[in-house]
C-alpha positions in Angstrom: 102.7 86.1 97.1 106.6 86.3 97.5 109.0 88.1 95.6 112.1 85.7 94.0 113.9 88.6 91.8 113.2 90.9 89.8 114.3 90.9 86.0 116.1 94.3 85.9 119.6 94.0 85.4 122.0 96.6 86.9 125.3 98.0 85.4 126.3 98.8 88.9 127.8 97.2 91.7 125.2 98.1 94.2 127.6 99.5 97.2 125.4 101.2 99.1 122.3 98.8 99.2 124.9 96.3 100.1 125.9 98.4 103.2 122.6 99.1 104.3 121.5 95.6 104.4 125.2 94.7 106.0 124.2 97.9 108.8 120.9 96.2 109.5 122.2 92.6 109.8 125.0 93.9 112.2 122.8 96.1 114.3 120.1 93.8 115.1 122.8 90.6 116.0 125.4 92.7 117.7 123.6 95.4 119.2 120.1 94.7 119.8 119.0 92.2 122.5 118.1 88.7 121.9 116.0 88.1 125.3 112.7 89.2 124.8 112.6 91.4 128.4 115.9 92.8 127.2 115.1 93.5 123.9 111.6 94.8 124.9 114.1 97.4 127.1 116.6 98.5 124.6 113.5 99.7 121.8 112.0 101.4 124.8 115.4 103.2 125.1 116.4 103.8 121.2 113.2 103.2 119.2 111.0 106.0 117.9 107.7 106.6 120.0 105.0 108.6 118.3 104.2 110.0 121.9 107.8 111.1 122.4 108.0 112.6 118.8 104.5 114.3 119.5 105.7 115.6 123.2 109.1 116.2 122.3 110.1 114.5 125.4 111.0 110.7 126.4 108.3 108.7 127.7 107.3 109.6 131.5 107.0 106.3 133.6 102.9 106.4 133.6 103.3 107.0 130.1 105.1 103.4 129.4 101.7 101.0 129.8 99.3 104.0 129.5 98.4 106.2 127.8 100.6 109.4 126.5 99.5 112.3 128.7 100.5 115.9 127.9 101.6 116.8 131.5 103.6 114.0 132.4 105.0 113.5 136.3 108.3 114.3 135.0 109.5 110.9 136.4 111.0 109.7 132.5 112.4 106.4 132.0 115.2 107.2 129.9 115.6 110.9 130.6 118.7 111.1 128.0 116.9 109.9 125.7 117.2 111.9 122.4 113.8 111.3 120.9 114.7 112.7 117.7 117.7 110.7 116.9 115.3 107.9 118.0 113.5 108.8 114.2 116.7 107.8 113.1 117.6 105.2 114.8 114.6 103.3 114.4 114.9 102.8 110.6 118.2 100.0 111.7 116.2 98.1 114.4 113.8 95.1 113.8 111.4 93.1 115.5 112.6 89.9 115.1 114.8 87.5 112.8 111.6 87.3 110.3 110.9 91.1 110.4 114.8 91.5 109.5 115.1 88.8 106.6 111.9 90.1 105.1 113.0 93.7 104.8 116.4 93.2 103.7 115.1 90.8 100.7 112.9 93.3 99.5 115.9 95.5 99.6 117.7 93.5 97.8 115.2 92.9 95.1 115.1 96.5 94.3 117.2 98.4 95.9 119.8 97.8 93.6 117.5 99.2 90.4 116.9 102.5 92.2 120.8 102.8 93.5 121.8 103.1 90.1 119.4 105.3 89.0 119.8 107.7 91.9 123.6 107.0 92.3 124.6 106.0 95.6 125.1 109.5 97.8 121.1 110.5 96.7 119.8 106.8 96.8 121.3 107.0 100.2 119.5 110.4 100.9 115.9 109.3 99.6 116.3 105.7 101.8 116.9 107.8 105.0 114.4 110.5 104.2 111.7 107.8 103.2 112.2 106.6 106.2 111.8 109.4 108.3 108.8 110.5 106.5 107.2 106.9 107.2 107.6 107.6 110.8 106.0 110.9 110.6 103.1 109.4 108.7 102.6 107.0 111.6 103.0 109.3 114.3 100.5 111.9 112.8 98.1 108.9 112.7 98.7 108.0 115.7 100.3 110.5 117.9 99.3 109.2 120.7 100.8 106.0 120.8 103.6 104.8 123.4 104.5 101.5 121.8 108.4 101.7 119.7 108.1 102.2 116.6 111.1 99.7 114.9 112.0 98.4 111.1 113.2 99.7 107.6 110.0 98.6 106.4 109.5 102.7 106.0 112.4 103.3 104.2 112.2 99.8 102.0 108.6 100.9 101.5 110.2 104.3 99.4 112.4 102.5 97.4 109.9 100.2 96.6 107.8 103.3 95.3 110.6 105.2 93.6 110.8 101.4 91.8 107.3 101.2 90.5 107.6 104.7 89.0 110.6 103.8 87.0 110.3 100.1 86.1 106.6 99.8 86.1 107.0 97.0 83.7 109.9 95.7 84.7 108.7 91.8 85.9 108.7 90.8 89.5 109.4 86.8 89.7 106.7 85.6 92.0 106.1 82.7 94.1 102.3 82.4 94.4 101.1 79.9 96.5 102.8 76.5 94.1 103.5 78.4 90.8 106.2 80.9 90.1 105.1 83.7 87.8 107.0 86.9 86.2 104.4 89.5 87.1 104.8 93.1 86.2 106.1 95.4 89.1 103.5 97.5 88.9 100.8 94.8 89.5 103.0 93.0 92.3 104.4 96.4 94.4 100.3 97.9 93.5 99.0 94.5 95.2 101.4 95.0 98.0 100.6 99.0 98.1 96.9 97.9 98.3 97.1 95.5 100.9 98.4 98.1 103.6 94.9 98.8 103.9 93.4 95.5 105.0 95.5 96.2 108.1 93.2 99.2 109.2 91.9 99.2 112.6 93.6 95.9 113.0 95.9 95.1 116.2 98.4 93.7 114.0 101.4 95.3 114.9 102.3 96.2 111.9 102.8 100.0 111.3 100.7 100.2 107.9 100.5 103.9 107.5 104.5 104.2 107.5 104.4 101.9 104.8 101.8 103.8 103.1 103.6 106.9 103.5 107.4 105.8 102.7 105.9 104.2 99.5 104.0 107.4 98.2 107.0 109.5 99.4 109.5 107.3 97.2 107.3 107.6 94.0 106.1 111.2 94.4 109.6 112.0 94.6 110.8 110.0 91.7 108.4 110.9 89.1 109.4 114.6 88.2 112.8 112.9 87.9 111.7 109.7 85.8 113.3 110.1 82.4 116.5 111.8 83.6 116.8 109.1 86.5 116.2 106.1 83.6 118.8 107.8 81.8 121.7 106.7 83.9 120.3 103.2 84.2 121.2 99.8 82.3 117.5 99.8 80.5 118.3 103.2 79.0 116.4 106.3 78.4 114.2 104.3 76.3 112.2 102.9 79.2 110.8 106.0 79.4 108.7 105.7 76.3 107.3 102.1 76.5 105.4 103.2 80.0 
């Protein structure tokens, strides 16, 4: 199941979704690494780690293929480190080409929708505080992980929620498997929402519970909002009483 588009119109040019997936694209081919060693080096250095956010200090070398120890040697790898700009930080890196072109198409799809019914300074705001939250969801599940933590998926994840909310019915072109079918949002982003789970207790890789969190952050923080927010969109105040 792949997303094409999304049926949703915008009356907006969509600046700042535009800049965030122009930030992204930027930071991952002219700053981040290409050579796997290298690249393994720099998320070590600038990535969030759940065992740095839980300590509150960069990863002591024993710490790096072991596990996260409260009383570490005090021999740290990156010693400047600033772990909590790291939380930052980590919502512009990815994990590959695929990890990048897959978040920033989801972006696209509906980023746009929620830009203009945030406006661009609070749609800003709630992507970067999505994000965070997604980070904090994964490092209070697992706090005592030492792997980097890297990917807008988090922050993606909360628009993606703050869209459901607001354009539940809005449809959701679809490629599925040789057909392409308009789907409502809420059936497509609730599939995707439920599918988070099937990656419990699997060594996937993928950080499910910061997906899980950045998408219920994004729509509990929408919803009080929802009429006034649909309001200052193209589909009009009237969206609000159809759903």
């Amino acid at each position: 199941m792949f997303p094409i588009r999304d049926v949703n119109p915008t009356a907006i040019r969509p600046i700042a979704t535009w800049a965030l997936i122009a930030v992204n694209v930027l930071v991952y081919f002219g700053l981040q690494p290409q050579d796997d060693a290298e690249a393994a080096e720099f998320a070590y250095r600038h990535a969030a780690i759940a065992c740095e956010l839980t300590t509150g200090d960069p990863l002591d070398i024993q710490e790096v293929n072991g596990p996260c120890v409260e009383r570490p040697l005090g021999r740290e790898v990156f010693p400047d480190k600033n772990v909590w700009f790291a939380a930052v930080a980590s919502i512009f890196l990815h994990g590959g080409i695929a990890h990048l072109a897959l978040n920033m198409w989801s972006l696209w799809i509906f980023g746009n929708n929620v830009e203009e019914a945030y406006g661009t300074p609070a749609y800003l705001l709630v992507y970067l505080a999505a994000g965070l939250a997604a980070t904090a969801g994964f490092v209070v599940a697992n706090p005592d992980a030492t792997v980097p933590l890297v990917g807008a998926s988090g922050a993606i994840a909360g628009v993606m929620g703050a869209y459901v909310v607001l354009f539940p019915r809005h449809r959701v072109l679809t490629w599925i498997v040789v057909w392409v079918v308009a789907i409502p949002s809420i059936v497509y982003l609730g599939v995707w929402f439920l599918s988070q789970f099937l990656l419990a207790g699997e060594e996937s890789g993928i950080a499910w519970e910061a997906h899980v969190v950045g998408f219920g952050f994004g729509a509990l923080l929408t919803l009080p909002f929802r009429r006034w927010l649909l309001a200052r969109t193209a589909s009009g105040g009237a969206a609000a009483y159809r759903s």
